[in-house]
The first five atom37 places (N, CA, C, CB, O) and aatype in JSON, in Angstrom:
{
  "aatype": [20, 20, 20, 20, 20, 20, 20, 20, 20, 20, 20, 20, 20, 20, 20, 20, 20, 20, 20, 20, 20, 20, 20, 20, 20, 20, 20, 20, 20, 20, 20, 20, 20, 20, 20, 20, 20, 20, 20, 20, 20, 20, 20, 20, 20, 20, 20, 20, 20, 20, 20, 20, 20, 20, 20, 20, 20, 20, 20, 20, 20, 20, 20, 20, 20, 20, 20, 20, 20, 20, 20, 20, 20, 20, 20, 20, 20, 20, 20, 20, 20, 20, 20, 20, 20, 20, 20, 20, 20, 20, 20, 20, 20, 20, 20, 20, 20, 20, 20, 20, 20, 20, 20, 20, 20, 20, 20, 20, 20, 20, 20, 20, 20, 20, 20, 20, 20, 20, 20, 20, 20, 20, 20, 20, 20, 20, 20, 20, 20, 20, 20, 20, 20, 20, 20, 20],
  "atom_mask": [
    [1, 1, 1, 1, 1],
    [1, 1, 1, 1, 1],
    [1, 1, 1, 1, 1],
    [1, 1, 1, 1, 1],
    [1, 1, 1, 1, 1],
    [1, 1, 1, 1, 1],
    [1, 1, 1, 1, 1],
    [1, 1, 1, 1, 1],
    [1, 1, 1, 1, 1],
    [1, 1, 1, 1, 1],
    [1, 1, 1, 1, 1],
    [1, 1, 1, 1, 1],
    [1, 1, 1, 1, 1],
    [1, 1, 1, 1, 1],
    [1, 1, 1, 1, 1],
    [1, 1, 1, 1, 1],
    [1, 1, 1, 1, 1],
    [1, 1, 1, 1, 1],
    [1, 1, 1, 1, 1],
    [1, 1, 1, 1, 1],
    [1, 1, 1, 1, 1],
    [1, 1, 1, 1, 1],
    [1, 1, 1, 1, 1],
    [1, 1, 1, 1, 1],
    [1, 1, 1, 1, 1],
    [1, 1, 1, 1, 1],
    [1, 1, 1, 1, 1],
    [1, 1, 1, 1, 1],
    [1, 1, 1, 1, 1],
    [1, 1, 1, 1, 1],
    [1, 1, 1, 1, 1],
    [1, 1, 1, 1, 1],
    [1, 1, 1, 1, 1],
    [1, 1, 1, 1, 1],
    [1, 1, 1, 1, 1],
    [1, 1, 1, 1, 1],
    [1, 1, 1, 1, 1],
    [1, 1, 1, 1, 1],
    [1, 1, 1, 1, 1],
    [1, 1, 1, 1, 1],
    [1, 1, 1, 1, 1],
    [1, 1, 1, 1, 1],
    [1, 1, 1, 1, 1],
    [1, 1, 1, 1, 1],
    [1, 1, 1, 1, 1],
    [1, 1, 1, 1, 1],
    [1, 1, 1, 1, 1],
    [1, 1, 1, 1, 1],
    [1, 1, 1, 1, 1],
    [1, 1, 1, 1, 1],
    [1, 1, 1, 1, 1],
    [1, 1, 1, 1, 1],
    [1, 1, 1, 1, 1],
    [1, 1, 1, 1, 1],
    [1, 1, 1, 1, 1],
    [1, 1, 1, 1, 1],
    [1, 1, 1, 1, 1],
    [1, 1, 1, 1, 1],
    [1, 1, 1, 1, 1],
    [1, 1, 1, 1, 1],
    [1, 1, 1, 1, 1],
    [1, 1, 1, 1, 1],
    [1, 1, 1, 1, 1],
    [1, 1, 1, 1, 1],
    [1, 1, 1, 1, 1],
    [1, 1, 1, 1, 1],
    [1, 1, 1, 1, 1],
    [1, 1, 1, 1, 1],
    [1, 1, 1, 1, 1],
    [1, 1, 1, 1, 1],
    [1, 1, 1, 1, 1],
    [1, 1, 1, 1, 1],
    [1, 1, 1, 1, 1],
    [1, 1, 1, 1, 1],
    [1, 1, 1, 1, 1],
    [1, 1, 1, 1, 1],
    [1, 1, 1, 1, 1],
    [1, 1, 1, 1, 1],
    [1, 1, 1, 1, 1],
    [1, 1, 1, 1, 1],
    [1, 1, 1, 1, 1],
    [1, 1, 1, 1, 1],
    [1, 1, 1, 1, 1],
    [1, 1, 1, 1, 1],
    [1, 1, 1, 1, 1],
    [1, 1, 1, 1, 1],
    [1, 1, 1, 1, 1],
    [1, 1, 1, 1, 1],
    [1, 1, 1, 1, 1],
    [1, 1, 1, 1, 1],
    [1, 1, 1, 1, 1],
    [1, 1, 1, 1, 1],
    [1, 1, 1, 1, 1],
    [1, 1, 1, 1, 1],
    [1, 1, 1, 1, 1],
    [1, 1, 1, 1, 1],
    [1, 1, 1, 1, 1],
    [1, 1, 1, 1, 1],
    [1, 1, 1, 1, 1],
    [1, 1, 1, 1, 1],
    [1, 1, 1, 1, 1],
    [1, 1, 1, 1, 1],
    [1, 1, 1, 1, 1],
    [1, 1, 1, 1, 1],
    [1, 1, 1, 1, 1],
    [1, 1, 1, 1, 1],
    [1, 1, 1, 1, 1],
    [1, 1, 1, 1, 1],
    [1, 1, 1, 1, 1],
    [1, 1, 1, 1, 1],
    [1, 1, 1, 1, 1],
    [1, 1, 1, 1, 1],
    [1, 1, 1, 1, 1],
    [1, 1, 1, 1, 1],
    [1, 1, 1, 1, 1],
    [1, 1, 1, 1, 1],
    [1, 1, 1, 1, 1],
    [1, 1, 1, 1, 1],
    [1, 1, 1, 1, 1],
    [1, 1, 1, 1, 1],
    [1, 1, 1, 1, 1],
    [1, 1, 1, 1, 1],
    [1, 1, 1, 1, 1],
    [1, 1, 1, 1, 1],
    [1, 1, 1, 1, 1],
    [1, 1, 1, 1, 1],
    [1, 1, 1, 1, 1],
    [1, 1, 1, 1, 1],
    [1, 1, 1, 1, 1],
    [1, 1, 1, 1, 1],
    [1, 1, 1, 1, 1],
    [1, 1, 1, 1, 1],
    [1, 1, 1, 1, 1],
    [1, 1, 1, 1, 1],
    [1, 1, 1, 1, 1],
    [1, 1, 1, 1, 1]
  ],
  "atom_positions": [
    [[-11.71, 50.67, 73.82], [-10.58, 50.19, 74.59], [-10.87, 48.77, 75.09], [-10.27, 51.14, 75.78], [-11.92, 48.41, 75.62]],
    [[-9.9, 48.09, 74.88], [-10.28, 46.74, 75.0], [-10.11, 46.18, 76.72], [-9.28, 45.88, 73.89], [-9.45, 46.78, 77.56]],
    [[-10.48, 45.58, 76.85], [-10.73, 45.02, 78.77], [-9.43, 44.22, 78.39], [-12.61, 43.72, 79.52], [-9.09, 43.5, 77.45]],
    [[-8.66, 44.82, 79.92], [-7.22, 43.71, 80.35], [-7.77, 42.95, 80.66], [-6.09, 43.9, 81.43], [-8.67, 43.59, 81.2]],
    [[-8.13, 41.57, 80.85], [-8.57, 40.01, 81.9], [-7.54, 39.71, 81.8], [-9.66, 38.68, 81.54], [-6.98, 39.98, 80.73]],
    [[-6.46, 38.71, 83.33], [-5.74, 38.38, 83.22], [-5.91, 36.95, 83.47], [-5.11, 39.06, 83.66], [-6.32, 36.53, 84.55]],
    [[-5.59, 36.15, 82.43], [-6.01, 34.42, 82.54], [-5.58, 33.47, 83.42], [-5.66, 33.71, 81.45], [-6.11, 32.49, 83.95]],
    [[-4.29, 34.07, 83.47], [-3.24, 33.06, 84.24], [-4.03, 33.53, 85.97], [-1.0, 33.63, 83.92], [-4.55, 32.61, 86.6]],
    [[-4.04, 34.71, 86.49], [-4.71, 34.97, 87.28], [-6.01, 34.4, 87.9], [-4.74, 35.78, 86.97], [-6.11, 34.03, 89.07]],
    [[-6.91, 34.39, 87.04], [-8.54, 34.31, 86.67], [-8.18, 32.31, 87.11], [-9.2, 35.0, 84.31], [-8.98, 31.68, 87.8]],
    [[-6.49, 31.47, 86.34], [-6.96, 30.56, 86.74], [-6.34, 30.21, 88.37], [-6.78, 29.63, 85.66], [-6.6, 29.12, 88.88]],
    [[-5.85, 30.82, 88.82], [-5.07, 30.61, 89.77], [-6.4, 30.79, 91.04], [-3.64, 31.72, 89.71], [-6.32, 30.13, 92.08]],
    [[-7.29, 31.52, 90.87], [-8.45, 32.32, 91.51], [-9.57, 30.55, 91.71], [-9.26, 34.02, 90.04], [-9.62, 29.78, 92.66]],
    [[-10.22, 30.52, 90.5], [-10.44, 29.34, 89.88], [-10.13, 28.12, 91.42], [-9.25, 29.25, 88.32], [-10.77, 27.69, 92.38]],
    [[-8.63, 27.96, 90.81], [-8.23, 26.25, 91.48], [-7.69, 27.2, 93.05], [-6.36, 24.91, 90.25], [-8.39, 26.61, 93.87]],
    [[-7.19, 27.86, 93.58], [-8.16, 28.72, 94.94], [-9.03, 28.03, 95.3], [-8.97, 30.07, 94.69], [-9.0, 26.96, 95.91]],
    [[-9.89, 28.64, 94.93], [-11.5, 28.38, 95.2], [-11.9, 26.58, 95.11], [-12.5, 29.36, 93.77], [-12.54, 26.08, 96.04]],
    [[-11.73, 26.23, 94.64], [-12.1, 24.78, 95.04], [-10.55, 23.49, 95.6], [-12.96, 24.18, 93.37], [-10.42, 22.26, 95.58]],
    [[-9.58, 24.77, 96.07], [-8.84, 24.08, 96.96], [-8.19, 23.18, 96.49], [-9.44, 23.63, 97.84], [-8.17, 22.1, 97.07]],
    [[-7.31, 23.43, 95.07], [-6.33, 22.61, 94.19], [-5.51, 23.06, 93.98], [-6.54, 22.21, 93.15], [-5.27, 23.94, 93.15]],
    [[-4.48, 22.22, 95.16], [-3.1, 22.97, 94.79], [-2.16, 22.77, 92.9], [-1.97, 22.19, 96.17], [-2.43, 22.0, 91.98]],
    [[-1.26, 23.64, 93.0], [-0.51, 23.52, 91.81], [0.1, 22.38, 91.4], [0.34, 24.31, 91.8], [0.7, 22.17, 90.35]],
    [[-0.14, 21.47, 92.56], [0.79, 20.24, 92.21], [-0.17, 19.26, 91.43], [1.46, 19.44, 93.65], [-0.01, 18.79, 90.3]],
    [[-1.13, 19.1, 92.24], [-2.4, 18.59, 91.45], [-2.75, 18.86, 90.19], [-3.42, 18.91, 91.98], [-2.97, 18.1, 89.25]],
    [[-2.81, 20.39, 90.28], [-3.25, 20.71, 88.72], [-2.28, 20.36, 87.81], [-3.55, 22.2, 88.42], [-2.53, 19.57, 86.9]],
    [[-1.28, 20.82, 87.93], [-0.02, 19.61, 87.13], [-0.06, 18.3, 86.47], [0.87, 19.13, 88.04], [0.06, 17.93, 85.3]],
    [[-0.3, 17.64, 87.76], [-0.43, 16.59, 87.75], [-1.87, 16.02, 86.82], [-0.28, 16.36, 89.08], [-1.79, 14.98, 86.16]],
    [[-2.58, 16.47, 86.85], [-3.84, 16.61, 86.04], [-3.81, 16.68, 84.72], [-4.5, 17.63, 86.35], [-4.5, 16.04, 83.92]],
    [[-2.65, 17.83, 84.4], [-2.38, 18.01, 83.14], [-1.62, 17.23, 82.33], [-1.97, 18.95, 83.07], [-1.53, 17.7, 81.19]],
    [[-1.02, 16.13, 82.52], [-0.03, 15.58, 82.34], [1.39, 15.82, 82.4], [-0.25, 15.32, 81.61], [1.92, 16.93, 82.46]],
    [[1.97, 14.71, 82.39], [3.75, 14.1, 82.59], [4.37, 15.36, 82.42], [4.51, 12.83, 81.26], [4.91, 15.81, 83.43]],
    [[4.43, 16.22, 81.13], [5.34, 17.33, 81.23], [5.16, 18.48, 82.01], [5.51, 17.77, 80.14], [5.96, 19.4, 81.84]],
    [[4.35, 18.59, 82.75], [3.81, 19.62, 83.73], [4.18, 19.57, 85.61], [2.14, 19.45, 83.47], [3.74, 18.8, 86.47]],
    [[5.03, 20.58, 85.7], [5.07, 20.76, 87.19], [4.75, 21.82, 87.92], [6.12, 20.58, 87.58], [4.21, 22.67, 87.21]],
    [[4.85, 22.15, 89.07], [4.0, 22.93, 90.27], [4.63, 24.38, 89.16], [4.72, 22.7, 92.55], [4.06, 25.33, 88.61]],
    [[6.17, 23.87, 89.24], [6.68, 25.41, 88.57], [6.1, 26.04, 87.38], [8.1, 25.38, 88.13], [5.9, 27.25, 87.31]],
    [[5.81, 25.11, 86.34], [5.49, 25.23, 85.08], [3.94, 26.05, 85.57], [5.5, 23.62, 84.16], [3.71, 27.22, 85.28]],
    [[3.16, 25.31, 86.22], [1.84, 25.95, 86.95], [1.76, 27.27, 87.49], [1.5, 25.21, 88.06], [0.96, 28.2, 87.34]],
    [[2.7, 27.14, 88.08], [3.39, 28.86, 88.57], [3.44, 30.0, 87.72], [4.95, 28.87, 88.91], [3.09, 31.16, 87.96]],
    [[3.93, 29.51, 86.66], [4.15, 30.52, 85.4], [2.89, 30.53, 84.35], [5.57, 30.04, 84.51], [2.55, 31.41, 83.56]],
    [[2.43, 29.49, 84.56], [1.06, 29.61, 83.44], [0.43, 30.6, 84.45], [-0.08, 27.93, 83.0], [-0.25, 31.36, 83.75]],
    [[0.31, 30.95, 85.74], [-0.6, 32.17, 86.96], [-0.14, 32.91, 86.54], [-0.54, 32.36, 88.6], [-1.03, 33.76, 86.46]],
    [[0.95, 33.43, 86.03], [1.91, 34.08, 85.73], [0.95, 35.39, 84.68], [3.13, 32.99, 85.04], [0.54, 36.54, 84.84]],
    [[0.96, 34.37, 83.65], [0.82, 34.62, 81.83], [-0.83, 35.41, 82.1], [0.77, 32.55, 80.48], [-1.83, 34.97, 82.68]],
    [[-0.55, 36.93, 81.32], [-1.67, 37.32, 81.25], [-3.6, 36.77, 80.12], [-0.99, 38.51, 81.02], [-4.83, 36.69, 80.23]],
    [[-2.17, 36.52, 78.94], [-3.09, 35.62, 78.02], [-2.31, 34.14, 77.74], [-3.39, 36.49, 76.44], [-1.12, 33.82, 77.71]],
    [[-3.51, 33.45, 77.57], [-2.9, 32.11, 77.55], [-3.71, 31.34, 76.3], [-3.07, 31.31, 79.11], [-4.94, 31.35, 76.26]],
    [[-2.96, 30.75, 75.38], [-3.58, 30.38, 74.14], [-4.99, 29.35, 74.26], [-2.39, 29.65, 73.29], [-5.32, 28.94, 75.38]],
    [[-5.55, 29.09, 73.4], [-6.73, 28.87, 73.87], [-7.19, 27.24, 74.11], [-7.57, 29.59, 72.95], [-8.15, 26.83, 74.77]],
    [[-6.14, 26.44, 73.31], [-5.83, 25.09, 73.48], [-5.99, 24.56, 74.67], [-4.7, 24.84, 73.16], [-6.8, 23.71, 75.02]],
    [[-4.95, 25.23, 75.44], [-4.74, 25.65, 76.85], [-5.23, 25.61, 78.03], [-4.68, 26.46, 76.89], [-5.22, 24.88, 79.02]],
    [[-5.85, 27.03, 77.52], [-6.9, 27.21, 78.35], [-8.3, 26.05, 78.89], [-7.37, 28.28, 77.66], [-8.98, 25.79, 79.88]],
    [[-8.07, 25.63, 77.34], [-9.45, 24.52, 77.47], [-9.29, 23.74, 78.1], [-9.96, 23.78, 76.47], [-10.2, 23.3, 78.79]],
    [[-8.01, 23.22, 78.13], [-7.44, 21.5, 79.03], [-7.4, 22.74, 80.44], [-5.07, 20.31, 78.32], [-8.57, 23.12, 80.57]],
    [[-6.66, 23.33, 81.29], [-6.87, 23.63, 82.47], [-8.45, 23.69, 82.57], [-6.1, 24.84, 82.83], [-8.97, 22.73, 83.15]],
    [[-9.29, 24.67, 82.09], [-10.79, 24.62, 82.53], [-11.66, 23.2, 82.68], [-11.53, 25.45, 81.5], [-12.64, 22.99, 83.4]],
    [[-10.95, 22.27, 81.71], [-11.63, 21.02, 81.53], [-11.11, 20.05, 83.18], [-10.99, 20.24, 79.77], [-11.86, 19.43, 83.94]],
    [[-9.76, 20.23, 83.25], [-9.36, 20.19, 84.83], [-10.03, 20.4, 86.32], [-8.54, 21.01, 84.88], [-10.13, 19.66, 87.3]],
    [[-10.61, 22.24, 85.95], [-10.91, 22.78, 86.72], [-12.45, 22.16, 86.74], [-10.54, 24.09, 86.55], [-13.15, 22.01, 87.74]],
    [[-12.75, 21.86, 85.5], [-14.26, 21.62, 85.91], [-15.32, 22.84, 85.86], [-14.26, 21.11, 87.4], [-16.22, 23.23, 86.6]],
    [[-14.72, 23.31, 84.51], [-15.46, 24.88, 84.72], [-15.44, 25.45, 83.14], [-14.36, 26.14, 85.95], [-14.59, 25.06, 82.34]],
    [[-16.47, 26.41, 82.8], [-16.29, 26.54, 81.33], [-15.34, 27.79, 81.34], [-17.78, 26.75, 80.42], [-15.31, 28.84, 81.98]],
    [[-14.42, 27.09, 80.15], [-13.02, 27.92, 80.04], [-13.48, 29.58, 79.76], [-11.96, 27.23, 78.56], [-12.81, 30.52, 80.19]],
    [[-14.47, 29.68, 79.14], [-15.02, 31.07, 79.27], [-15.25, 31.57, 80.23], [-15.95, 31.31, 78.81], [-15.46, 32.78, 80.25]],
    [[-15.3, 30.72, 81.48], [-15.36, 31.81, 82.9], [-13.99, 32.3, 82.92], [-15.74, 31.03, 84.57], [-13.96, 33.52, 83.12]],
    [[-12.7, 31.69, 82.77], [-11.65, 31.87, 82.53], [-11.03, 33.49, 82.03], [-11.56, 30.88, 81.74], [-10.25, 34.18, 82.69]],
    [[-11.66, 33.87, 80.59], [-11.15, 34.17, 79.84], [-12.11, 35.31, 79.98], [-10.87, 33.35, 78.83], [-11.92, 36.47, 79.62]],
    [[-13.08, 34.83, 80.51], [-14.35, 36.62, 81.01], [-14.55, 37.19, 82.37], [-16.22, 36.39, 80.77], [-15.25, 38.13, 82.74]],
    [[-13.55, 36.15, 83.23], [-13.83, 36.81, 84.61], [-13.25, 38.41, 85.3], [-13.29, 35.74, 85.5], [-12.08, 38.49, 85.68]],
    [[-13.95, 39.32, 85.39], [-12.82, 40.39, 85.79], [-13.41, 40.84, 87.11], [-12.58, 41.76, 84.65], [-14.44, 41.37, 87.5]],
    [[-12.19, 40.33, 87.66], [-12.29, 40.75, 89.57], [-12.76, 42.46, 89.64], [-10.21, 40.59, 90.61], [-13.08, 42.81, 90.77]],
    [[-12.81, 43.17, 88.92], [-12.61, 44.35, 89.22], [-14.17, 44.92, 89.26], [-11.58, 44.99, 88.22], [-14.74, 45.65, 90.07]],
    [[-14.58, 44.31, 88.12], [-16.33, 44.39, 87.84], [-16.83, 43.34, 88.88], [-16.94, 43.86, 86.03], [-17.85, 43.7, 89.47]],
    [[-16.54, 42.59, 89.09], [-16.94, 41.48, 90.24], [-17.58, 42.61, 91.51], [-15.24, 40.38, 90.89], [-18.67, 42.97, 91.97]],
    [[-16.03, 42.89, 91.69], [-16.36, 43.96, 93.08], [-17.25, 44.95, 92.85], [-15.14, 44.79, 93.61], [-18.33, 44.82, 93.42]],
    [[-17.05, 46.06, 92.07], [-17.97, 46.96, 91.94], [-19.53, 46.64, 92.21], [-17.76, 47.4, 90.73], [-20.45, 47.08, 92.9]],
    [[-19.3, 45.57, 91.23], [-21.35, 44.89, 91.22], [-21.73, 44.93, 93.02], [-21.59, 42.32, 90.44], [-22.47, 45.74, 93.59]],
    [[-21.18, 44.12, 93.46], [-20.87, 43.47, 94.86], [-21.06, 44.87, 95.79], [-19.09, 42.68, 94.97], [-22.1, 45.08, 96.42]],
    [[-20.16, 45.57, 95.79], [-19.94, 46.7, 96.61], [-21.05, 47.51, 96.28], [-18.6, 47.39, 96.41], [-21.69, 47.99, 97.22]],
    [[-21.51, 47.83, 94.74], [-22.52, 48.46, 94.79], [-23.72, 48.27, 95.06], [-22.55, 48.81, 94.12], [-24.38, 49.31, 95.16]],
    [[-24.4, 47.06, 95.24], [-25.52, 45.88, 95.65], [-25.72, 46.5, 97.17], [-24.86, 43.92, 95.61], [-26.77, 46.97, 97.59]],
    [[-24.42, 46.41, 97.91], [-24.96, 46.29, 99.21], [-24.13, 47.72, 100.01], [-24.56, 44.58, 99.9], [-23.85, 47.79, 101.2]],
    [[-24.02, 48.19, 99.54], [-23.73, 49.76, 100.18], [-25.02, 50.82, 99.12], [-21.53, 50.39, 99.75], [-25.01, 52.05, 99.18]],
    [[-25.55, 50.39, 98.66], [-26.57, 51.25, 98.1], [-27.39, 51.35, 99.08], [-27.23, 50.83, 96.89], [-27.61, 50.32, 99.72]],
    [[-28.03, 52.51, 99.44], [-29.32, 52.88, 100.09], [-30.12, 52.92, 99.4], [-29.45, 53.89, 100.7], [-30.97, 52.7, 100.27]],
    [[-30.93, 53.05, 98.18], [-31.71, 52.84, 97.21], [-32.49, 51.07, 97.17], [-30.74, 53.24, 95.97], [-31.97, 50.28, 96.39]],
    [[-33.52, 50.62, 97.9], [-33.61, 49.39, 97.92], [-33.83, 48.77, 96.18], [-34.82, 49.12, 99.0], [-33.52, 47.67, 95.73]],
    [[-34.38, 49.81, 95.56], [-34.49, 49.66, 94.0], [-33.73, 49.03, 93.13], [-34.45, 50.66, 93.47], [-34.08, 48.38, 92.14]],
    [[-32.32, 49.31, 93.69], [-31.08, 48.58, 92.97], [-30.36, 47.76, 93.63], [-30.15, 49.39, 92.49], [-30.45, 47.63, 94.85]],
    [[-29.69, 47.21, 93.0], [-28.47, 45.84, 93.61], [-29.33, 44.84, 92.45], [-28.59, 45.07, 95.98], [-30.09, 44.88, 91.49]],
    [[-28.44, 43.79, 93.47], [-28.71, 42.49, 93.33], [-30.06, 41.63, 93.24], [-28.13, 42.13, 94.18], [-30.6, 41.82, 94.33]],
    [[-30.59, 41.08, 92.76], [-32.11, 39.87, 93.26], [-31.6, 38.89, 93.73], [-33.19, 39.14, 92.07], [-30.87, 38.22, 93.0]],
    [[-31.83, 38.51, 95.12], [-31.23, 37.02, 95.83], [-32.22, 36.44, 95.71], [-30.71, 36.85, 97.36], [-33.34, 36.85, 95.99]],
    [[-31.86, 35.17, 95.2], [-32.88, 34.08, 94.88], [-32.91, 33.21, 95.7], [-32.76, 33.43, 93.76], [-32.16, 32.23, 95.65]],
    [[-34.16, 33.49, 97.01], [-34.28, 31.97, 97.59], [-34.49, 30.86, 97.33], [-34.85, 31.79, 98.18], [-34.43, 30.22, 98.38]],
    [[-34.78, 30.04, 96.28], [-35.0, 29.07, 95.67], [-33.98, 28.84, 94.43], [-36.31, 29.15, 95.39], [-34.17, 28.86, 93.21]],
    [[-32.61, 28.57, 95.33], [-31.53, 28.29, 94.34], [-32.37, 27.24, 93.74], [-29.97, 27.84, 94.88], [-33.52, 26.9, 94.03]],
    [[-31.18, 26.58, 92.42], [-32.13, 25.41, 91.5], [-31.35, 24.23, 91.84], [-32.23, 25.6, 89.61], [-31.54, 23.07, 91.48]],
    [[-30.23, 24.8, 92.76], [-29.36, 23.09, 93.57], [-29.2, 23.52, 94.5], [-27.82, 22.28, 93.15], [-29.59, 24.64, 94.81]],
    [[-28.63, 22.82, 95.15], [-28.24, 22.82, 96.49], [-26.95, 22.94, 97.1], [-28.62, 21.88, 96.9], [-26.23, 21.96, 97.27]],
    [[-26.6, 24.2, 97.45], [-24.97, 24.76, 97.55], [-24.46, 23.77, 98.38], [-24.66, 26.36, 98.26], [-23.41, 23.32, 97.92]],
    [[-24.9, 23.09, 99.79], [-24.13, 22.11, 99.71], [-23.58, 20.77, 99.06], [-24.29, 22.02, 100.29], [-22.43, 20.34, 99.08]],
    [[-24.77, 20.18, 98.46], [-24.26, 19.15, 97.44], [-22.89, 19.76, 96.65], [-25.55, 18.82, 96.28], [-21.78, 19.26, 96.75]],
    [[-23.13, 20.63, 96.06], [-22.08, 20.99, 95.28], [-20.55, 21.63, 96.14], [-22.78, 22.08, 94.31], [-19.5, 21.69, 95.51]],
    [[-20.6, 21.91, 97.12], [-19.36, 21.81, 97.81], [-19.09, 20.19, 98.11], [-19.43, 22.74, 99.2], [-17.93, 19.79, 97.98]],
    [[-19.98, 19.38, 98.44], [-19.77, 17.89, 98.67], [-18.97, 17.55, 97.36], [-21.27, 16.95, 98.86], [-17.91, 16.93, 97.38]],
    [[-19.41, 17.87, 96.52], [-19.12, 16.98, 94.79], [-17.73, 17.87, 94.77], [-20.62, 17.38, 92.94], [-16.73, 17.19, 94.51]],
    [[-17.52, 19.0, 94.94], [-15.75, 19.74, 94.89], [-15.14, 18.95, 95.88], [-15.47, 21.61, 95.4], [-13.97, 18.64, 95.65]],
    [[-15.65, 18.55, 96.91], [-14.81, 17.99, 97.83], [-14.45, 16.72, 97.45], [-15.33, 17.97, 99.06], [-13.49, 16.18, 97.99]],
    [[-15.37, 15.9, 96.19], [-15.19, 14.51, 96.48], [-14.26, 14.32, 95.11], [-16.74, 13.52, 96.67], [-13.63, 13.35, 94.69]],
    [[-14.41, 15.37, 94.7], [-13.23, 15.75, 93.33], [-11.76, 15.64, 93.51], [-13.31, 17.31, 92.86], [-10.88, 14.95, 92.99]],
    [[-11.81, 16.78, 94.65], [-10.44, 17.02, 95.22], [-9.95, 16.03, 95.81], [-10.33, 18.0, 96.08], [-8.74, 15.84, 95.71]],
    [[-10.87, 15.03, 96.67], [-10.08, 13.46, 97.14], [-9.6, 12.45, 96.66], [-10.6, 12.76, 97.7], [-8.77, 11.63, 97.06]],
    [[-10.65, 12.68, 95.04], [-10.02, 11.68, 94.27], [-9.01, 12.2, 93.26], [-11.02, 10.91, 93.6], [-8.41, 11.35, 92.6]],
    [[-8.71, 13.59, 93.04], [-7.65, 13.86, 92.75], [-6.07, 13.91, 93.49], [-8.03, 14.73, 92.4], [-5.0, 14.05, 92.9]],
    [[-6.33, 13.72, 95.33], [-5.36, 13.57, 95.51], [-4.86, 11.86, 95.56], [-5.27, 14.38, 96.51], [-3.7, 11.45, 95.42]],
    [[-5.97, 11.11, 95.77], [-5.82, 9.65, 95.85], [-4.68, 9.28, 94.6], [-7.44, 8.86, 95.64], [-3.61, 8.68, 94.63]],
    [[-5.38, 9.88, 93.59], [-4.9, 9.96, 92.06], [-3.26, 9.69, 92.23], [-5.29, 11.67, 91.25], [-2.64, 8.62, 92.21]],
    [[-2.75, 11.2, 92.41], [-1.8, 11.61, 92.77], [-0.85, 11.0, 93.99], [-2.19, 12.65, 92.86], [0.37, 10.9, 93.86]],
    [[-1.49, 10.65, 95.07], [-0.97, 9.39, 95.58], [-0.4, 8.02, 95.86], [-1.18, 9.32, 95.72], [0.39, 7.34, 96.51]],
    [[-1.66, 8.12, 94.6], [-0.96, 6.07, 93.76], [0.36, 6.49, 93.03], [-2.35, 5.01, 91.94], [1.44, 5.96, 93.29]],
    [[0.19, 7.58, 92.02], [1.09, 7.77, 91.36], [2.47, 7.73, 92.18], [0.78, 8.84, 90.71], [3.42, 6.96, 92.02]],
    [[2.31, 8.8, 93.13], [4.12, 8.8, 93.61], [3.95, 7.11, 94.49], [4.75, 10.67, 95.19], [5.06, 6.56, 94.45]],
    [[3.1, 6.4, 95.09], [3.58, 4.95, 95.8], [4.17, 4.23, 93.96], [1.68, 3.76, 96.91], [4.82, 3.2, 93.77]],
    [[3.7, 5.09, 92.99], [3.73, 4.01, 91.71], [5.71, 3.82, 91.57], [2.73, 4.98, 89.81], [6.48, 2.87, 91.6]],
    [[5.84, 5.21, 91.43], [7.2, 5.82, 91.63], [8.02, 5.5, 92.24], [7.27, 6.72, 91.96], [9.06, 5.24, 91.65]],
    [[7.98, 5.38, 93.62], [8.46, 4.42, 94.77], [8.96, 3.46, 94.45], [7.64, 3.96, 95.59], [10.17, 3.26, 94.36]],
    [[7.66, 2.36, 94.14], [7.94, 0.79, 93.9], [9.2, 1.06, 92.72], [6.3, -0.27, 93.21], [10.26, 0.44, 92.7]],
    [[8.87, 1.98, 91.9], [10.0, 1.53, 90.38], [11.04, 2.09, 91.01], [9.75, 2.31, 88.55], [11.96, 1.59, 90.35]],
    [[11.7, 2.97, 92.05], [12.99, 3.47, 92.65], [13.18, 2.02, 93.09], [12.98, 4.8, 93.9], [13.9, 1.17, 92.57]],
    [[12.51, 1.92, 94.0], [12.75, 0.42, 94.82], [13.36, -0.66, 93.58], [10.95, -0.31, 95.58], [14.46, -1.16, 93.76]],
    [[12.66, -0.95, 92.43], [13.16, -1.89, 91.92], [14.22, -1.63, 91.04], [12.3, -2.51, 91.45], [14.43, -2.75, 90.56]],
    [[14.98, -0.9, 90.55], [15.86, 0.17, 90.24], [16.53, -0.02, 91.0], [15.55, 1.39, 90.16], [17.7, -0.15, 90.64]],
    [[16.31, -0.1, 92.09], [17.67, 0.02, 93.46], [18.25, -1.62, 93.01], [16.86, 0.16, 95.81], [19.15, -2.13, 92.34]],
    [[17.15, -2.01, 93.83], [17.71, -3.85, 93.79], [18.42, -4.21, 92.37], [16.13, -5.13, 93.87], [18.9, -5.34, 92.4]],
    [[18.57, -3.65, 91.38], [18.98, -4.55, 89.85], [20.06, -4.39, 90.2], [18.66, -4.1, 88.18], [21.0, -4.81, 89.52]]
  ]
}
């Protein structure tokens, strides 16, 4: 029996987690893409794989986390780690991560600023051409 993963989900979870709204990701994707269109790709259980690659390449993440993540096994692992009385089983926490969890919230954060800066110039870009549009 084959595993449901739902993609559109898995990416909505994804840009969540490092705090990118739909407008952004849109916007990321290019000109023909809006918040709505974004909406409905969360939507879509499978999503072709073209696709997939340009959002993950967005997200900054390998599109195979995408397309293998299942919340459901997530939890179980999780829940079973730390409600076990058996010290034998769970998880191994590694004190000697190999980076440094804050750097890497710093570097999502400095992502997300220059993706909204991005997105900022763009609509002042927009502006100016209404503005000059008006005056002709």
């Amino acid at each position: 029996m084959k595993e449901s993963i739902h993609h559109g989900r898995n990416i909505k979870r994804f840009r969540e987690m490092m705090g990118i709204k739909q407008e952004v990701l849109a916007f990321e994707l290019g000109e023909d893409w809006t918040q709505k269109k974004v909406s409905l790709l969360e939507q879509k259980e499978e999503i072709e794989e073209e696709l997939l690659r340009q959002v993950a390449e967005v997200l900054k993440i390998p599109a195979e986390a995408i397309k293998n993540f299942n919340e459901e096994k997530a939890v179980n692992i999780i829940s079973n780690s730390f409600t076990s009385h058996d010290n034998a089983t769970g998880l191994i926490y590694n004190n000697n991560p190999t980076f440094n969890p804050i750097d890497k919230l710093i570097e999502v954060f400095e992502e997300n600023k220059k993706l909204y800066e991005r997105l900022l110039e763009s609509e002042k870009e927009k502006v100016e051409l209404l503005k000059k549009m008006l005056e002709k």
